[in-house]
KOLMI-394641 format. One record per residue (C-alpha): residue in three letters; x, y, z negated. Coordinates in steps of 0.2 Angstrom, whole numbers, padded with zeros to 4 digits, always signed. Layout:
ALAXYZ
...
! end
This chain:
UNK+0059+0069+0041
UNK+0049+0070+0025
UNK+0049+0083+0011
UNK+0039+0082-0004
UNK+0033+0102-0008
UNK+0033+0108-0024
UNK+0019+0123-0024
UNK+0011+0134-0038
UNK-0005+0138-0026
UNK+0001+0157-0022
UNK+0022+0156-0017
UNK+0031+0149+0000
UNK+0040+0133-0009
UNK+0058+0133-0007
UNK+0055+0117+0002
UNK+0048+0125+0019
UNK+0063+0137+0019
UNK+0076+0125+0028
UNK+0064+0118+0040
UNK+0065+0123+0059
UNK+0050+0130+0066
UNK+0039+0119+0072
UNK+0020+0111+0070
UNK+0019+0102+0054
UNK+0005+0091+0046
UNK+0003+0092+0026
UNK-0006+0082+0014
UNK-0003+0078-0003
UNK+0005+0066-0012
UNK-0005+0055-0024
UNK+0008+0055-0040
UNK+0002+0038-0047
UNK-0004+0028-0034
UNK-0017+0011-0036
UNK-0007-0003-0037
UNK-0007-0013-0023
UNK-0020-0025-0018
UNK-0019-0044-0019
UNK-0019-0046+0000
UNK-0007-0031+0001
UNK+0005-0040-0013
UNK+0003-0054-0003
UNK+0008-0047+0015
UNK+0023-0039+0007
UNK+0028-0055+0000
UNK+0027-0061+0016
UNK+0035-0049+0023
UNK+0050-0049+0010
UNK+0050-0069+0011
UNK+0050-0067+0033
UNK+0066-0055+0030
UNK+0074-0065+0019
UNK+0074-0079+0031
UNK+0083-0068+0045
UNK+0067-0065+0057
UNK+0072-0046+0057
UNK+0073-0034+0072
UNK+0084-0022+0077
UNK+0082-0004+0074
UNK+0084-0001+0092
UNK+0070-0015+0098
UNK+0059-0006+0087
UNK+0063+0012+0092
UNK+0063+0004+0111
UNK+0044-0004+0108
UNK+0039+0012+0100
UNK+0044+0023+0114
UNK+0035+0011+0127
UNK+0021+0012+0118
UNK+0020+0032+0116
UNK+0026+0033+0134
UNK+0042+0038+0133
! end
């Protein structure tokens, strides 16, 4: 779950109030980002290009995969 906090510095945003307790990592969010790279252009290109032509995987291979790897 992602949730992008608003904070002056000094309150508790409104954003932390609906989240369960729990262990949670912030960082901030760059407002404008560089652009992306040529060889980052180019894998997403790829990437688009590789969906396009129907080489996709499920949600559930992917969640399956992930879950081997982390030993789950």
């Amino acid at each position: 779950m992602v949730r992008v906090l608003h904070w002056n510095g000094k309150d508790l945003p409104e954003e932390l109030h609906t989240l369960p307790p729990g262990e949670y990592v912030v960082e901030p969010v760059e407002s404008n980002p560089p652009p992306p790279t040529e060889e980052e252009e180019a894998g997403l290109r790829r990437g688009l290009a590789s969906a396009a032509a129907g080489h996709t995987v499920s949600h559930a291979d992917v969640r399956s995969s992930v879950d081997k790897i982390l030993g789950r």
